[in-house]
DSSP file (Angstrom, degrees, kcal/mol; ACC not computed):
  #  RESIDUE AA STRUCTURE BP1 BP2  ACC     N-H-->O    O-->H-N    N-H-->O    O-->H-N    TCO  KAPPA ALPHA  PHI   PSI    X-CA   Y-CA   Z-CA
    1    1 A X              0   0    0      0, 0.0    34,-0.2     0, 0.0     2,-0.2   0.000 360.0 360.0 360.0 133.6  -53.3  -61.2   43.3
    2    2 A X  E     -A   34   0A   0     32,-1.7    32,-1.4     1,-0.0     2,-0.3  -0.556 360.0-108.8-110.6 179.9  -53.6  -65.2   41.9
    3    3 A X  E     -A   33   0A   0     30,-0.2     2,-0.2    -2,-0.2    30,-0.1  -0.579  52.2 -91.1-103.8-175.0  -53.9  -66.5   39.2
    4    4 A X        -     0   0    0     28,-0.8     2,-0.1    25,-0.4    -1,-0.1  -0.551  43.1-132.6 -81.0 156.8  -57.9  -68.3   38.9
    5    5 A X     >  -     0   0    0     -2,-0.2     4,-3.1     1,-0.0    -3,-0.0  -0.436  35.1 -90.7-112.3-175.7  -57.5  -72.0   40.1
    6    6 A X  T  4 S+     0   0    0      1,-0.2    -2,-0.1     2,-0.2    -1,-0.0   0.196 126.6  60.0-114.9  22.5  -59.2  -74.5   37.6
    7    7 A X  T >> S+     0   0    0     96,-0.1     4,-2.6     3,-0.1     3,-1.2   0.649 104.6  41.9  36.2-106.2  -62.2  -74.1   39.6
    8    8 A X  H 3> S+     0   0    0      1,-0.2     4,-1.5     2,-0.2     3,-0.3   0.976 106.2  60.0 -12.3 -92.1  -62.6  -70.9   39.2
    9    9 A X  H 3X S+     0   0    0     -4,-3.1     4,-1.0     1,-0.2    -1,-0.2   0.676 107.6  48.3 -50.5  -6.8  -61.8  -70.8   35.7
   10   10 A X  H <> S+     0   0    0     -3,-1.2     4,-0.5     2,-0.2    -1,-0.2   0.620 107.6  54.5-117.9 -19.9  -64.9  -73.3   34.9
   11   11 A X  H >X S+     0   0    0     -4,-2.6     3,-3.5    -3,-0.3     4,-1.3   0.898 115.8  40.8 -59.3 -77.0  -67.4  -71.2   37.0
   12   12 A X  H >X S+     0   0    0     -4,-1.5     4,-1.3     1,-0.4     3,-0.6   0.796 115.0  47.2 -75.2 -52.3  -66.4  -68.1   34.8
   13   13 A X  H 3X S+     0   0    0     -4,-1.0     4,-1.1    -5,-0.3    -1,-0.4   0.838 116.3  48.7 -43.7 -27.2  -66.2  -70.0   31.3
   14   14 A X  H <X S+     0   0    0     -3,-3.5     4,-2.0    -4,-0.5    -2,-0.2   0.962 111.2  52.4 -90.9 -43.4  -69.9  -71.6   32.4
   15   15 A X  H << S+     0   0    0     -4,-1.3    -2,-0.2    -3,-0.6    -1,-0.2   0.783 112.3  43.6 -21.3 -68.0  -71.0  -68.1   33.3
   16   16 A X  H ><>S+     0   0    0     -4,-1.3     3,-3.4     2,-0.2     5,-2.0   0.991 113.4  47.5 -23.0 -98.7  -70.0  -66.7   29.9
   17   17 A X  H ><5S+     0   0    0     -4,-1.1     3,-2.5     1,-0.3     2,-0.4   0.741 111.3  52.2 -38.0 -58.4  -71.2  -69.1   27.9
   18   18 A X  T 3<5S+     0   0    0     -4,-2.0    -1,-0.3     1,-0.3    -2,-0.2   0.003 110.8  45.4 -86.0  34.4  -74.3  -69.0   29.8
   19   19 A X  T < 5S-     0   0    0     -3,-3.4    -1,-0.3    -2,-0.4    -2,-0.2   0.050 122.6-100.6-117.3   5.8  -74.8  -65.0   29.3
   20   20 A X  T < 5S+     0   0    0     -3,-2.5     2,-0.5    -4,-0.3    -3,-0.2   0.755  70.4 159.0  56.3  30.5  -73.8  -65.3   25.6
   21   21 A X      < -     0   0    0     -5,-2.0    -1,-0.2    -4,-0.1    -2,-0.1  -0.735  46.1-110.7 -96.4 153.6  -70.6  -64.3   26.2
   22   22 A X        -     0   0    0     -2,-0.5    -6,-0.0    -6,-0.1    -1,-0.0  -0.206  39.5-110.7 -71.2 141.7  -67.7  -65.1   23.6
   23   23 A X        -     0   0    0      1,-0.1     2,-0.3    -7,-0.1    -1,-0.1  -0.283  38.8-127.7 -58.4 139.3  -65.3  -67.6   25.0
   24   24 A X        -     0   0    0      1,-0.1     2,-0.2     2,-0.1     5,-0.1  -0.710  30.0 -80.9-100.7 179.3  -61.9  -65.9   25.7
   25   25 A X    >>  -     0   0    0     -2,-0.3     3,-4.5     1,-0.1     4,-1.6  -0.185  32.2-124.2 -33.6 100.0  -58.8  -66.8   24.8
   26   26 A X  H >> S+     0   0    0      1,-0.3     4,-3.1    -2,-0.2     3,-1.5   0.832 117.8  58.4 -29.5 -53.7  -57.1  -69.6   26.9
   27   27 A X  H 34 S+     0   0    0      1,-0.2    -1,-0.3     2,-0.2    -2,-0.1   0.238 106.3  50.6 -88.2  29.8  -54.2  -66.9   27.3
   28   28 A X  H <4 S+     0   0    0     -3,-4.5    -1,-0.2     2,-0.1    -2,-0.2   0.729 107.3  50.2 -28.2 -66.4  -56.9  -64.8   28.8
   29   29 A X  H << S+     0   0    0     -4,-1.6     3,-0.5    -3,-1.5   -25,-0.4   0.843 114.8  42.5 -72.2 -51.9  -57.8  -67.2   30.8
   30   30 A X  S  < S+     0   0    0     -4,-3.1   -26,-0.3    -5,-0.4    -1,-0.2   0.988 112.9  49.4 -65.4 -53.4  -54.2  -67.8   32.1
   31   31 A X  S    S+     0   0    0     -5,-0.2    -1,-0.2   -28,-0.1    -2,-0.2   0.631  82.7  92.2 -94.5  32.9  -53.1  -64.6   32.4
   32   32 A X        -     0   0    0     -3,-0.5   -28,-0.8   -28,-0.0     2,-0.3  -0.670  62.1-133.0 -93.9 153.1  -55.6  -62.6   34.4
   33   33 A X  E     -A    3   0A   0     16,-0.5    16,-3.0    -2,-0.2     2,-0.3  -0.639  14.0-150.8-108.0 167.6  -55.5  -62.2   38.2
   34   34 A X  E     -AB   2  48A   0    -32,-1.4   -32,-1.7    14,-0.3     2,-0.3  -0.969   4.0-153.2-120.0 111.5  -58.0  -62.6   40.8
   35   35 A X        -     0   0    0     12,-1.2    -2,-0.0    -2,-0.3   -31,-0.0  -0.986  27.0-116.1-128.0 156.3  -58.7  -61.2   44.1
   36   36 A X        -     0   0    0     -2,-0.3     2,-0.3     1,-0.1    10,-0.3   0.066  21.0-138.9 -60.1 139.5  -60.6  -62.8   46.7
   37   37 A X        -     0   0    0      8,-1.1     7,-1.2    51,-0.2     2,-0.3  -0.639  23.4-168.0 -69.6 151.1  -63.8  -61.1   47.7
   38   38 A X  E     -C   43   0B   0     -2,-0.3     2,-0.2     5,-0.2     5,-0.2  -0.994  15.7-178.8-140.9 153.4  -64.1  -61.2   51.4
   39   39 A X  E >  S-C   42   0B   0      3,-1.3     3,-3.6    -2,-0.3    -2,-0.0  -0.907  82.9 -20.7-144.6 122.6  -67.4  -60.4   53.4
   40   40 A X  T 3  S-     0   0    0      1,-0.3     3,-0.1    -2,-0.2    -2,-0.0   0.969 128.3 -53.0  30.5  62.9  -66.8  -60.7   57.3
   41   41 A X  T 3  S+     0   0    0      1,-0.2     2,-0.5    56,-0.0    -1,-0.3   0.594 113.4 132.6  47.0  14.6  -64.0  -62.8   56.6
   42   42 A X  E <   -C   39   0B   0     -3,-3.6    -3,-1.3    55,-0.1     2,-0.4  -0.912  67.1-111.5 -91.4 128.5  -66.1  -65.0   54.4
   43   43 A X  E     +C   38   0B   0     -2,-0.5    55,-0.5    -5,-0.2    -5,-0.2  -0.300  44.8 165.1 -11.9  80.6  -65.2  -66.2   50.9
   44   44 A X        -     0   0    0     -7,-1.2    46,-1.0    -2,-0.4     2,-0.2  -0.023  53.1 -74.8-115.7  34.4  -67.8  -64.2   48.6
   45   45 A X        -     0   0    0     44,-0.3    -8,-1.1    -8,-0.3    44,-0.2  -0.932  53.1 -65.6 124.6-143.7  -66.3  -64.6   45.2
   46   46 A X        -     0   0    0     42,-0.5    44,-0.1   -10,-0.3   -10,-0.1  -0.462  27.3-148.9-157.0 176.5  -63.2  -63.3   42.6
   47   47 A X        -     0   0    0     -2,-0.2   -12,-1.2    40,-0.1    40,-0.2  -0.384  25.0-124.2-168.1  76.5  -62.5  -59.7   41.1
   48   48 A X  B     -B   34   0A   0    -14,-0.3     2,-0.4     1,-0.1   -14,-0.3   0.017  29.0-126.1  18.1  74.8  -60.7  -59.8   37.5
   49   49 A X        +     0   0    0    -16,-3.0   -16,-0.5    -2,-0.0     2,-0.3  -0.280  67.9  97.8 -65.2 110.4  -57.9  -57.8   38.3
   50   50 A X  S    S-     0   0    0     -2,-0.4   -18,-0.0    36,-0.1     0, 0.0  -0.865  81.6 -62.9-173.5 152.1  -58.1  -54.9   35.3
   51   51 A X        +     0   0    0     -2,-0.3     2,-0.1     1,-0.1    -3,-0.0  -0.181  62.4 171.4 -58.7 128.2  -59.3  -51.5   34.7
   52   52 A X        -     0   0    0     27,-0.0     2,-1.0    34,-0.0     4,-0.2  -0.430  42.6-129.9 -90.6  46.7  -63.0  -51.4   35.1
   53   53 A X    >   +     0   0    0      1,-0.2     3,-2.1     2,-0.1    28,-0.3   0.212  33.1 174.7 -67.0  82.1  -65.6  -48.9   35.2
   54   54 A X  T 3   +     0   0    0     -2,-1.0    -1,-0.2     1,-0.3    32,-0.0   0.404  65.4  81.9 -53.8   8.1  -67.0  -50.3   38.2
   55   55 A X  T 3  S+     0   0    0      0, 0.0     2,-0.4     0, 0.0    -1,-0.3   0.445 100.8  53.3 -85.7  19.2  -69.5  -47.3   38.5
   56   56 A X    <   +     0   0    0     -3,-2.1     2,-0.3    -4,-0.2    25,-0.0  -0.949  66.3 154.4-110.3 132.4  -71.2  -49.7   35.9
   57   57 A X        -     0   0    0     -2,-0.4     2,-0.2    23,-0.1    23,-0.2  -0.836  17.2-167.8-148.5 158.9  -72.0  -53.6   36.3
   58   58 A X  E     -D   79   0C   0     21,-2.9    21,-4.5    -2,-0.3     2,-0.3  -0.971  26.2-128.1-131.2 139.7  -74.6  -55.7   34.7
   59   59 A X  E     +D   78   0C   0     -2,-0.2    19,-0.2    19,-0.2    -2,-0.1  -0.718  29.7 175.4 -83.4 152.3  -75.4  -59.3   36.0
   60   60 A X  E     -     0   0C   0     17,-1.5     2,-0.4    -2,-0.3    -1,-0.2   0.562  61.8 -28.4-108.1 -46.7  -75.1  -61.4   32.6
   61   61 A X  E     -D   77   0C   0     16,-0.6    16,-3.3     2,-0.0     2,-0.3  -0.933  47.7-167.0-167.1 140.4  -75.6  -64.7   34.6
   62   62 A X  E     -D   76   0C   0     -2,-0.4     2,-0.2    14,-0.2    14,-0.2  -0.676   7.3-156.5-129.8-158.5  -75.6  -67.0   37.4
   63   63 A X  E     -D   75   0C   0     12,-1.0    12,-2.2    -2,-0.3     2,-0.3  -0.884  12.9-146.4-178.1 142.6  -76.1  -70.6   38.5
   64   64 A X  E     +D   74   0C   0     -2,-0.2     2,-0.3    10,-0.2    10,-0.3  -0.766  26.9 158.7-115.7 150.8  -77.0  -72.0   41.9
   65   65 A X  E     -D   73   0C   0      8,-4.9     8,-2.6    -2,-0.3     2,-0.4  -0.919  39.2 -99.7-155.5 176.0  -75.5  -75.6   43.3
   66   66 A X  E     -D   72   0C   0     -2,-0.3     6,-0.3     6,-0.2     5,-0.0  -0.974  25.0-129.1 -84.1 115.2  -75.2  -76.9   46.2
   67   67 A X    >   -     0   0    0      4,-2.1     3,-1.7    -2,-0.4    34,-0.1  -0.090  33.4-100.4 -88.8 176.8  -72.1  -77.2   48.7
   68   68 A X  T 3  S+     0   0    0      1,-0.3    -1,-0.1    32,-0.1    30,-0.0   0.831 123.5  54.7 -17.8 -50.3  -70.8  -80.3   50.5
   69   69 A X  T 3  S-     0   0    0      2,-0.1    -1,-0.3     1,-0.1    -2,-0.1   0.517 122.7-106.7 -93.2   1.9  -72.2  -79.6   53.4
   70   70 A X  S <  S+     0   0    0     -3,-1.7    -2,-0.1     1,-0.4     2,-0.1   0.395  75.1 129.2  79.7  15.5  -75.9  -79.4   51.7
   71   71 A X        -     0   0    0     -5,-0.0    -4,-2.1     1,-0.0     2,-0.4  -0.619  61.1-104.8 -91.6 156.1  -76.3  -75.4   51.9
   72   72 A X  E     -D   66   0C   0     -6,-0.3    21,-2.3    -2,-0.1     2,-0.3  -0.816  31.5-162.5 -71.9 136.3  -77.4  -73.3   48.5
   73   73 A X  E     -DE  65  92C   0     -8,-2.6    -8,-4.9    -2,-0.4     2,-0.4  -0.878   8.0-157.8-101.7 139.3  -75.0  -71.6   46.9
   74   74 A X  E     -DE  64  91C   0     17,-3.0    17,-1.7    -2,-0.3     2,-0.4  -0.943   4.2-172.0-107.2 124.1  -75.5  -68.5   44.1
   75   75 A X  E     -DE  63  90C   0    -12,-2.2   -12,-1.0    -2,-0.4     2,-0.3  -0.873   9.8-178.0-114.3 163.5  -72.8  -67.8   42.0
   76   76 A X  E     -DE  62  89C   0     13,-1.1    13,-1.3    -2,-0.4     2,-0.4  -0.870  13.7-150.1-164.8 113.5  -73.5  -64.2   39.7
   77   77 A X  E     -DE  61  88C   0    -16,-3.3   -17,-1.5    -2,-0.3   -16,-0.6  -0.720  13.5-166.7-101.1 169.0  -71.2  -62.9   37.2
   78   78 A X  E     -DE  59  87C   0      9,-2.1     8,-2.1    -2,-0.4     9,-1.2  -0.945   5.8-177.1-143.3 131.4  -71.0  -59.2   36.5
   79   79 A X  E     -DE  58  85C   0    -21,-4.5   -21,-2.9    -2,-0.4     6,-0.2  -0.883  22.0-106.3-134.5-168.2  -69.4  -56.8   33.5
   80   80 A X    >   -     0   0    0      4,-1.6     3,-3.4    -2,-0.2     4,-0.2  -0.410  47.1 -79.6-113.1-165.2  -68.9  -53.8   32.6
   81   81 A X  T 3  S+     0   0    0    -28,-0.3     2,-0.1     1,-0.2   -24,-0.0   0.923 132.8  53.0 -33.2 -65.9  -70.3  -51.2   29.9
   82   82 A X  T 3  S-     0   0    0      1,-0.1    -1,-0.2     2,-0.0     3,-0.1   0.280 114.5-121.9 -38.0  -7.0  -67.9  -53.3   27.7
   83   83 A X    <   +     0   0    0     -3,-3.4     2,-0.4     1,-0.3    -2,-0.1   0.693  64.8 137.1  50.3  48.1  -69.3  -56.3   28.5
   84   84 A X        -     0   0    0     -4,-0.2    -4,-1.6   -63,-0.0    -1,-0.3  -0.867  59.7-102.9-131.4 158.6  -66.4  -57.8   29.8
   85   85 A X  E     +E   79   0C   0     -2,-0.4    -6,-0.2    -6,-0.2    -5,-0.1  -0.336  44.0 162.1 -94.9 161.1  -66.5  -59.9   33.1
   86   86 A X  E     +     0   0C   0     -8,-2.1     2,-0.4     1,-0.2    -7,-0.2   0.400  54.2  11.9-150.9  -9.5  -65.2  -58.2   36.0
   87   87 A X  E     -E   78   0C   0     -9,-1.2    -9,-2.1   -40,-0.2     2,-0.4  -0.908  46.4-154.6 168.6 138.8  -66.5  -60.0   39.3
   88   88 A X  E     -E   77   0C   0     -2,-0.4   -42,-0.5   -11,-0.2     2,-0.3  -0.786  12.5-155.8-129.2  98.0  -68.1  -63.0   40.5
   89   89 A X  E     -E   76   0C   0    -13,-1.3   -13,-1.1    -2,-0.4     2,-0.4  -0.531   3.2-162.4 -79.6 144.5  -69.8  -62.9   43.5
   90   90 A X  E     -E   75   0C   0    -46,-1.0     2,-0.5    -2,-0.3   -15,-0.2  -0.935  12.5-172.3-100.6 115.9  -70.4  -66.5   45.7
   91   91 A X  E     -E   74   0C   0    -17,-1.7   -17,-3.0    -2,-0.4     2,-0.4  -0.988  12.1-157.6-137.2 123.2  -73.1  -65.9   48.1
   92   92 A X  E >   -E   73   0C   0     -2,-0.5     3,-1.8   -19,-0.2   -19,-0.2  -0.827  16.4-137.2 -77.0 105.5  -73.4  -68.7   50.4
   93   93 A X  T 3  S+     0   0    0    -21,-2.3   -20,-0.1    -2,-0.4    -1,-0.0   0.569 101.3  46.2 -77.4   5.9  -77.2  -68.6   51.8
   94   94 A X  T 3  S-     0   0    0      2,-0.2    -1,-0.3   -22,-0.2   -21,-0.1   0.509 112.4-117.9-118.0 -17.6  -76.4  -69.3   55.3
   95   95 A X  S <  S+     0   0    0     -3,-1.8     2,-0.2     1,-0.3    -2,-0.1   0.638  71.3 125.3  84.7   8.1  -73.6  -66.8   55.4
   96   96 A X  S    S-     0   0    0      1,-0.1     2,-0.5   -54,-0.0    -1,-0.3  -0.631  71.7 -75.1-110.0 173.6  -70.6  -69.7   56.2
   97   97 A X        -     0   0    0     -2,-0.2    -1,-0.1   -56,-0.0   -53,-0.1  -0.244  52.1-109.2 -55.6  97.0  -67.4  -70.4   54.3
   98   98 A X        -     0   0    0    -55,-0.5   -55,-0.1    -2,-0.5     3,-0.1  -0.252  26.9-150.1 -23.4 153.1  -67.9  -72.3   50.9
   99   99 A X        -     0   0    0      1,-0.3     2,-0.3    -3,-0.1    -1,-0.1   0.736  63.2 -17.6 -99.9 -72.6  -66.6  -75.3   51.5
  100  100 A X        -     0   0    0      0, 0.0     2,-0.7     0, 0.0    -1,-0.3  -0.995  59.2-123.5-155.2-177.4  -65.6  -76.0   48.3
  101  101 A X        -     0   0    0     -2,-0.3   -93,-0.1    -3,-0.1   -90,-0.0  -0.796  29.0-134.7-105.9 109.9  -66.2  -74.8   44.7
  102  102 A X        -     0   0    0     -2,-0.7     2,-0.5   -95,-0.1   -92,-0.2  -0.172  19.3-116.0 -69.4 170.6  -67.5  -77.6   42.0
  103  103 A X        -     0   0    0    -93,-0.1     2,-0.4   -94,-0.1   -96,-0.1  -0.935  40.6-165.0 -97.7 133.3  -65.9  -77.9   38.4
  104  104 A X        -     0   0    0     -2,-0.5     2,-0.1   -97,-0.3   -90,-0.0  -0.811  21.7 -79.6-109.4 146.2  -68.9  -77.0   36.0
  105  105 A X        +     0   0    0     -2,-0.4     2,-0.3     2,-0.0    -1,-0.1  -0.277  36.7 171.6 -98.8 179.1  -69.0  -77.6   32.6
  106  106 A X              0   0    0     -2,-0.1   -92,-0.1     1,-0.1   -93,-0.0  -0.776 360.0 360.0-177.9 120.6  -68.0  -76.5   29.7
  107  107 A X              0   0    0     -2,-0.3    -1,-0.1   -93,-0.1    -2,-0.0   0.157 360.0 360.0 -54.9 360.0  -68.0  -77.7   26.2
């Protein structure tokens, strides 16, 4: 478990905000952990380390960019019944390693 890298933290605040969810708390933000999703040893997003009911998710939102190398990328956040974020899946359309992860914004 990490903590979210400032990266990270501005995908899931741009997420939020763009799923009408309420900003949390900066000492949310700081203390929640992370672990990596991995799909055939590729990088495919975060997990919000906290109780979940993960027999629930709803996407609230995503946003698509581009990487370095020119591929699309999908980013897609997910909660739960509670509406509280729980996983962000990365899906790379080509199936290779993100390269690297923009800062997005957020107001």
């Amino acid at each position: 478990m990490r903590r979210l890298s400032a990266e990270e933290r501005s995908l899931l605040l741009y997420l939020m905000r763009k799923g009408g969810l309420e900003r949390p708390t900066d000492s949310w933000l700081d203390e929640v952990r992370v672990e990596d999703l991995r799909g055939d040893g590729v990088r495919s997003g975060f997990v919000l380390v906290r109780n979940a009911d993960r027999d629930f998710d709803h996407l609230v939102s995503d946003v698509d960019f581009v990487d370095v190398d020119g591929v699309h990328v999908l980013a897609s956040l997910f909660v739960d019944r509670e509406k509280i974020p729980y996983e962000v899946e990365i899906w790379k359309v080509d199936d290779t390693l993100l390269t690297t992860l923009p800062m997005f914004p957020n107001p």
